[in-house]
C-alpha positions in Angstrom: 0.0 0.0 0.0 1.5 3.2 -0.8 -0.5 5.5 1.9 0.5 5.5 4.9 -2.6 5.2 7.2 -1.6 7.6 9.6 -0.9 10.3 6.4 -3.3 13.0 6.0 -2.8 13.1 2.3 -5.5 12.7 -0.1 -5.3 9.2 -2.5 -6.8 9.2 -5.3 -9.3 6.6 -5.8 -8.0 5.5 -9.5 -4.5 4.9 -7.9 -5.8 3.0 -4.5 -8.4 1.9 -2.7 -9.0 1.9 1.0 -8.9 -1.3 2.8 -12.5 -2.9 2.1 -15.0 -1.5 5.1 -13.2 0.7 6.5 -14.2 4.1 7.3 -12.5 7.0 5.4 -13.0 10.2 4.6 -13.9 10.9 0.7 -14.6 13.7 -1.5 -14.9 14.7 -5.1 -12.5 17.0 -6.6 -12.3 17.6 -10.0 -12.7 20.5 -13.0 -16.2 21.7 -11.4 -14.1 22.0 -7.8 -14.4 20.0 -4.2 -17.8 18.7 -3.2 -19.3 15.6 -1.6 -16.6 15.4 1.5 -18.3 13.2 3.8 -16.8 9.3 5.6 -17.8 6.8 3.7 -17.1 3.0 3.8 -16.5 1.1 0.5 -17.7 -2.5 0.4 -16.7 -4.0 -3.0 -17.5 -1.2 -5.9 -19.8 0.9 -3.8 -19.4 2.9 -0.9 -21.6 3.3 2.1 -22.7 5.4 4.7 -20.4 4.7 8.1 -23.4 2.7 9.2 -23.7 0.7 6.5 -27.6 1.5 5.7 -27.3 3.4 2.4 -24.8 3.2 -0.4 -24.2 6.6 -2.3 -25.3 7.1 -6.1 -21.3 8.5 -7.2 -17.7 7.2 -6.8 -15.4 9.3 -5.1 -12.2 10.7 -6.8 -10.0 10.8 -3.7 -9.9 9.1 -0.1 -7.7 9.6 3.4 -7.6 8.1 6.8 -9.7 9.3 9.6 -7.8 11.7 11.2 
């Protein structure tokens, strides 16, 4: 894994993925600017709400560790 967990440095999702399950934080930057920060969860190609109840309806472009 190239990210250290304890880093606060945003990974881009197309270069790694966090471990399955566990709770990052995610966000969307791109050409139209930073939106959708939020934690999220990913289990297998969709990610999830920390409690596991709702998946969301986009991909993220970037993910850290919980600070």
């Amino acid at each position: 894994m190239s990210t250290n967990i304890n880093d606060n440095i945003w990974t881009p999702c197309t270069e790694e993925l966090p471990p399955r399950g566990l709770e990052v934080e995610t966000k969307i930057d791109d050409l139209r600017g930073i939106r959708n920060t939020q934690t999220l969860k990913r289990l297998g190609n969709l990610w999830f709400t920390p409690d596991g109840n709702m998946y969301v309806y986009y991909t993220p472009t970037h993910w850290r560790a919980l600070s």
